[in-house]
Every structure is written in structure tokens, then in C-alpha cells.
C-alpha positions in Angstrom: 0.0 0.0 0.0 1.5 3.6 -0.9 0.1 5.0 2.4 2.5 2.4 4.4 5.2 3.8 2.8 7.8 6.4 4.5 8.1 10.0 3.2 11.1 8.8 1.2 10.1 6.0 -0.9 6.7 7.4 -1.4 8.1 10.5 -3.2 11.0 8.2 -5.1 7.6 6.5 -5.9 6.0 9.1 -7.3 9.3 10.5 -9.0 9.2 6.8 -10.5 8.4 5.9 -14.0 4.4 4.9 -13.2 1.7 7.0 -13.6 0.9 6.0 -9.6 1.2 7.5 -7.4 -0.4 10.7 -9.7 -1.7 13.9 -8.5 -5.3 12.5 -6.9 -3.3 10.3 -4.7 -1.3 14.0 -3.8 -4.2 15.6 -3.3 -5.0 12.8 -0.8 -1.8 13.7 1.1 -2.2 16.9 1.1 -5.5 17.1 2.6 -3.7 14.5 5.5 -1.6 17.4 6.1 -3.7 19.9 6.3 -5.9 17.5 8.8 -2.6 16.9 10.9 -1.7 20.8 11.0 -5.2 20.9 12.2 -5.2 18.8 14.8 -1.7 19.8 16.2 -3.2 23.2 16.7 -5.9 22.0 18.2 -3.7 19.5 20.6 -1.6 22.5 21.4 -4.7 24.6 22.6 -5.9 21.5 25.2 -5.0 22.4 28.8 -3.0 25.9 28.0 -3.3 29.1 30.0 -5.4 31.7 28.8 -7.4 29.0 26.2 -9.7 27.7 29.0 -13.0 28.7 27.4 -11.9 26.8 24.0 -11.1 23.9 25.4 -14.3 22.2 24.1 -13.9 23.4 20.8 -10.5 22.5 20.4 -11.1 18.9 21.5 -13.7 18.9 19.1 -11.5 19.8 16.3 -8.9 17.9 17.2 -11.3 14.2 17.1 -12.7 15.4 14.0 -9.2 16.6 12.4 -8.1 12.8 13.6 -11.2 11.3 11.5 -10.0 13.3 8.9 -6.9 12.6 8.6 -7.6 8.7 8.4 -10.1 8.9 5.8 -7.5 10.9 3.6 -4.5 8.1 4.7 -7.3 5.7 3.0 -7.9 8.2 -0.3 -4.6 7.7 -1.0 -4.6 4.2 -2.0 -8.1 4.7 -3.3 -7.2 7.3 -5.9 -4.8 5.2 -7.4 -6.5 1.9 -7.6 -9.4 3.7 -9.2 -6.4 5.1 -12.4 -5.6 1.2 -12.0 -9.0 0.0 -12.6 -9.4 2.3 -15.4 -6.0 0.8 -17.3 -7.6 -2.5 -16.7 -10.9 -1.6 -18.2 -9.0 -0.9 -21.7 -7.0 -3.8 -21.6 -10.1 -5.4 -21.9 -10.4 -8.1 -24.7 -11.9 -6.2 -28.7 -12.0 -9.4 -30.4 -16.4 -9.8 -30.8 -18.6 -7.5 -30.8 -19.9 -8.4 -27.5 -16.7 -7.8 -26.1 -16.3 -4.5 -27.5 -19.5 -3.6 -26.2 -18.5 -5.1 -22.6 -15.1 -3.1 -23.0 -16.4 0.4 -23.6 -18.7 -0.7 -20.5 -16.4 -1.0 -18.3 -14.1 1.9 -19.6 -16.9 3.9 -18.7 -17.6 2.6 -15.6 -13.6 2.7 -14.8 -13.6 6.5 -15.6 -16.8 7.7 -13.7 -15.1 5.9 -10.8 -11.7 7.8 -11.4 -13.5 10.8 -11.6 -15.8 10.4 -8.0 -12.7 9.3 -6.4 -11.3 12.9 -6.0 -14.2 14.6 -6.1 -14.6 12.8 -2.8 -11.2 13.9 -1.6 -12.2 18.0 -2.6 -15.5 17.9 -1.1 -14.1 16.2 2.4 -10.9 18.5 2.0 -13.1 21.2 2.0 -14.9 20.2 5.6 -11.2 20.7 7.1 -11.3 24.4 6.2 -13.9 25.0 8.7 -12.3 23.2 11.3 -8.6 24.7 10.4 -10.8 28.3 11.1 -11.6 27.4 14.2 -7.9 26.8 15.2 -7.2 30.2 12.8 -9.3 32.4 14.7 -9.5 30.3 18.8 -6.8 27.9 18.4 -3.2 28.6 20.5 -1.4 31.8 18.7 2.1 30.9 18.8 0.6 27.7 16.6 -1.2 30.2 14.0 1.0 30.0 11.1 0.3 26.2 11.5 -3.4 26.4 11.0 -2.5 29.1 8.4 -0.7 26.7 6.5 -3.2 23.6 6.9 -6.0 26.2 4.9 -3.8 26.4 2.1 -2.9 22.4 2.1 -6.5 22.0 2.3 -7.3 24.5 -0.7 -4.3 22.9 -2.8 -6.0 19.6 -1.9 -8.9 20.4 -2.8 -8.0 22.3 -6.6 -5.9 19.4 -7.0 -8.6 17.2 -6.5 -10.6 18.8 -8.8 -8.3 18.9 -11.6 -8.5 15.2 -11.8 -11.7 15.0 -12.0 -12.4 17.1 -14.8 -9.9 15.6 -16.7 -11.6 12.2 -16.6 -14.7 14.1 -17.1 -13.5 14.7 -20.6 -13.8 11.1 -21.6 -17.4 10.3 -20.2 -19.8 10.1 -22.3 -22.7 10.5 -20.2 -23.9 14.1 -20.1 -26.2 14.6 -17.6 -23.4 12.7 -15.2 -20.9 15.5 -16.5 -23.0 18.0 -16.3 -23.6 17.0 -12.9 -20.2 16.8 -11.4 -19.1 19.7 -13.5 -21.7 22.2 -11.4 -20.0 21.0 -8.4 -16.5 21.4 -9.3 -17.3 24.6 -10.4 -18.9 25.5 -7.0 -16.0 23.9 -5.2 -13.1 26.1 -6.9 -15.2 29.3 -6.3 -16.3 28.5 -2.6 -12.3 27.1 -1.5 -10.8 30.1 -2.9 -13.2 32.6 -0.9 -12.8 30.3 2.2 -9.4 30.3 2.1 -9.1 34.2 1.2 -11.6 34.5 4.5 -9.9 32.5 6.8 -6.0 34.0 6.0 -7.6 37.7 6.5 -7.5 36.5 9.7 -4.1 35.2 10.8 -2.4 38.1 12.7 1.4 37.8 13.3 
């Protein structure tokens, strides 16, 4: 599994020849990153002088952060065994008719797959900007460049994220489906920009 991997051989990995680890799985790790920044923060606020009437919020947002983080761990494998299934799809035996038909199936199928699989990872990566605001605006001040930095590993996350689904968005052919995730992507890149432009108005150093 890529997410066993250390730091190292993941990016050598990635450096490699294979088209896996690609920029969904990224995106994956980036949102981790931005849930771990989050939660740091939010650890660093617990049981410090002068944050005693956060202390709620911050354990709330460190649990959640944690959650977080573990789903993204799991997105990173995910992202890439969906661009797997998707290779597999066209090496699909052409020799009939039938099997044509059962190929450009499955392509399909393959690609609508590759193309939910980050749209996943933007809409969850977007969640963590509210809970890296919280640790922005309450969380423990000599931390705030931390949570500063976990918004903008969230917004990368989620842009990345959202590049690869419209690229495999580009090969379906059913409309309505694109049409579909295309109105969300489009929402999602406007709303993570503001958000982000929102929350860093508020870091003071």
C-alpha cells in the first residue's frame, strides 16, 4: 500500500516511471496534512493558560481533524486503484462485438469511478477548512501559522482534487453525469478560494 510507505520511498515513488502515485493520490496527502496541521493546533490549545474557554472546541476539532486525517490516509490508495481500474478496463479483450460492447462498458464505468474518487477527496478536504478556522481564529497563537498553513494544504488539496476530476470528465460520455459533477466542481473552486481568502484575513502575526 503507498500510504505504508515512508516519506522517502513514497516520493521516489512518485518520481518513478508509473503514472501511480499521480496527482489525486497527492491531493489525498495533502488534505492529510492539512488534517494533521489541524489537529496539532488544536492538541496544542488542550489544557494551556489563557485558552480555557476553547477547550471544548479545540477537543472537538482535534477528534474530527483525527477522523479526517484517516479517511485521507485511505484516499490515497483509493485514488490510485481507481487510475488502475481504469488501465484495466482498456485492456479489456476487442476481439467480438460483444466484447467491445462489454469493453467500452467498463471503460466507462472505470472513468466515472476515477473521476468520483477525488471529487470525494475536494469535497471532504473542504470540511477541514472549517475546522482549520476554528484553530485560525481560537486555536493557540504561537501555533497560528500552522493552521494558516493547513488552509492552504487544504485548498491545494482540494483544486488538485478537482483537476483530476475534470480531466476524466472529458472522456465520459454520459452528459447529464458531467453536467452533474461539472456544477459541483465549479462551486467547489469558487467556494475554496473565498474560504481560504476568508480565513487567512484572519491570521495576525
Amino acid at each position: 500500500m503507498l500510504a505504508n510507505l515512508t516519506v522517502v520511498d513514497f516520493l521516489e515513488e512518485t518520481a518513478s516511471n508509473s503514472p501511480v502515485p499521480g496527482g489525486g493520490s497527492i491531493a489525498a496527502v495533502s488534505a492529510a496534512f492539512s488534517a494533521a496541521l489541524t489537529q496539532m493546533v488544536a492538541n496544542l490549545t488542550l489544557g494551556k493558560k489563557g485558552y480555557e474557554d476553547v477547550q471544548e472546541e479545540a477537543e472537538s476539532v482535534a477528534k474530527e481533524a483525527a477522523r479526517m486525517k484517516s479517511l485521507f490516509v485511505e484516499y490515497i490508495d483509493k485514488d490510485s486503484d481507481a487510475f488502475n481500474e481504469v488501465m484495466n478496463a482498456f485492456k479489456l479483450p476487442k476481439d467480438t462485438d460483444e466484447n467491445i460492447e462489454q469493453r467500452k462498458k467498463a471503460i466507462q464505468d472505470a472513468t466515472k469511478l476515477a473521476a468520483l474518487v477525488p471529487l470525494d477527496v475536494a469535497r471532504e478536504a473542504y470540511k477541514i477548512m472549517a475546522l482549520a478556522q476554528v484553530a485560525v481564529e481560537k486555536g493557540n497563537k504561537n501555533a497560528v501559522t500552522d493552521a494558516a498553513v493547513a488552509t492552504m494544504m487544504a485548498r491545494t488539496a482540494v483544486l488538485s482534487a478537482l483537476y483530476n476530476v475534470k480531466i476524466n470528465l472529458g472522456s465520459i460520455k454520459d452528459s447529464e453525469f458531467v453536467e452533474k459533477v461539472a456544477k459541483e466542481v465549479d462551486e467547489l473552486e469558487k467556494n475554496v478560494k473565498l474560504r481560504e481568502e476568508e480565513i487567512l484575513s484572519k491570521v495576525v502575526l
